[in-house]
Residue, then its C-alpha position, 0 to 999 in steps of 0.5 A: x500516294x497522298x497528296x499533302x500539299x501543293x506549289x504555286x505562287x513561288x511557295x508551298x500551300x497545304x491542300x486546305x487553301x489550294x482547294x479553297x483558292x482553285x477548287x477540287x476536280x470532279x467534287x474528289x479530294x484534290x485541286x484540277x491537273x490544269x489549274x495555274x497560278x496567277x503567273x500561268x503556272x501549273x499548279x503541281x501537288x506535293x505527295x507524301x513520298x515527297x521529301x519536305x523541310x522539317x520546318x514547312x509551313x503553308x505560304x497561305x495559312x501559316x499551319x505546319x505541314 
């Protein structure tokens, strides 16, 4: 499975400003299991088995996902 985005903050954002707010694990391609929002919430990724509006955009950059 791949991970197209992620949720935190009340929202959802594409991988590209997750990693670029929270930083990747080990250096690989996605943001750390224990990374939480400025609530203290986990962050949690969004998978592309997942099933998202047609609609969705990122809550940070505004881009399609």
């Amino acid at each position: 499975m791949k991970i197209i985005a992620y949720t935190y903050e009340a929202d959802i954002h594409c991988c590209s400003c997750a990693e670029a707010r929270f930083g990747t694990q080990d250096g690989r391609d996605w943001v750390s299991e224990d990374a939480e929002d400025g609530e203290g919430n986990p962050v949690h990724p969004v998978f592309s088995t997942d099933e998202l509006e047609d609609d969705e955009v990122c809550g940070t950059c505004v881009v399609e996902l």
